[in-house]
C-alpha positions as CSV (number, residue, x, y, z in Angstrom):
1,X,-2.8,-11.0,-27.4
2,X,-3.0,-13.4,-24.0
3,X,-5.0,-11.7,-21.5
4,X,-4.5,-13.0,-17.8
5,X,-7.6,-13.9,-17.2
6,X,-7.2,-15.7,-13.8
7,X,-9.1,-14.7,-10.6
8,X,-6.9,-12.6,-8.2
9,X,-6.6,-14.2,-4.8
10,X,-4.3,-12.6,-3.0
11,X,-4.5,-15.4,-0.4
12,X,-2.7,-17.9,-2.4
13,X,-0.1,-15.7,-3.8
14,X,3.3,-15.9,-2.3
15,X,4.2,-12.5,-4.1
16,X,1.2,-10.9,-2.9
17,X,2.1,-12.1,0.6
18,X,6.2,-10.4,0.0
19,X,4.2,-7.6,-0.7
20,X,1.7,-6.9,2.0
21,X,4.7,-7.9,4.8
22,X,6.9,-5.0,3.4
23,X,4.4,-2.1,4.3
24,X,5.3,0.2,7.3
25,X,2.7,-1.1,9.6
26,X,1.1,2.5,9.6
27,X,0.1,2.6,6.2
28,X,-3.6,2.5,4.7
29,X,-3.7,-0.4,1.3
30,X,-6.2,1.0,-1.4
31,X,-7.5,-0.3,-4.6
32,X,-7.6,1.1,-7.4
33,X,-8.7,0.8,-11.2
34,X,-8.1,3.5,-14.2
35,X,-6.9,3.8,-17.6
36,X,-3.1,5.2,-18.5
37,X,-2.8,6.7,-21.7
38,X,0.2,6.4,-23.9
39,X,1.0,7.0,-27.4
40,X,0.7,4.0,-28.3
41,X,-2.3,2.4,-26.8
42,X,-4.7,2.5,-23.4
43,X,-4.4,0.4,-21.0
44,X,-6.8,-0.4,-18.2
45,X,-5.1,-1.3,-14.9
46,X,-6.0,-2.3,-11.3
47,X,-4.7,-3.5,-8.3
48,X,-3.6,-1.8,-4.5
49,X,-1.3,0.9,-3.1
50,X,0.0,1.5,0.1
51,X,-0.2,5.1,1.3
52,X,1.8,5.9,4.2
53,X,0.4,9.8,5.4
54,X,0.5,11.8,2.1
55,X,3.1,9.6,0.6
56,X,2.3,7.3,-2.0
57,X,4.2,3.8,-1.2
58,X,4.7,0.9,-3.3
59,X,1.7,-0.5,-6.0
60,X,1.1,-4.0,-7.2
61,X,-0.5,-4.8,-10.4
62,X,-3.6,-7.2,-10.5
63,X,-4.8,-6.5,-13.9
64,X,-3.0,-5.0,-17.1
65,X,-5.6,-5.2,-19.9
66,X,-4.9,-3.3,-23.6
67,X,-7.8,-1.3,-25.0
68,X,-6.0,-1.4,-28.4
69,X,-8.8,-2.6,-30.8
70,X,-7.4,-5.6,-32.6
């Protein structure tokens, strides 16, 4: 399986940029990194979240790994 394995910079990425220009102006970004389980495999992700009082706003994905041993 192709892992990304690419630096983020968030700088350089247009997509990145759509993103951050879309949050209320209010909101606080945070990053995060965990594991989601599903029945068929783990997978470790990362990335940011906007949170906008107790709401959680809109993610985007830096990193989606599999933990499935191959």
């Amino acid at each position: 399986m192709y892992e990304h394995q690419i630096p983020f910079r968030p700088q350089l990425n247009g997509v990145w940029r759509s993103f951050v220009d879309g949050l209320e102006p209010d909101c606080e970004l945070w990053s995060f990194r965990g594991r989601w389980k599903t029945q068929y495999r783990d997978w470790q992700m990362q990335g940011y979240v906007a949170l906008h009082g107790e709401k959680i706003e809109p993610y985007f994905l830096t990193s989606q790994k599999s933990m499935q041993a191959t």
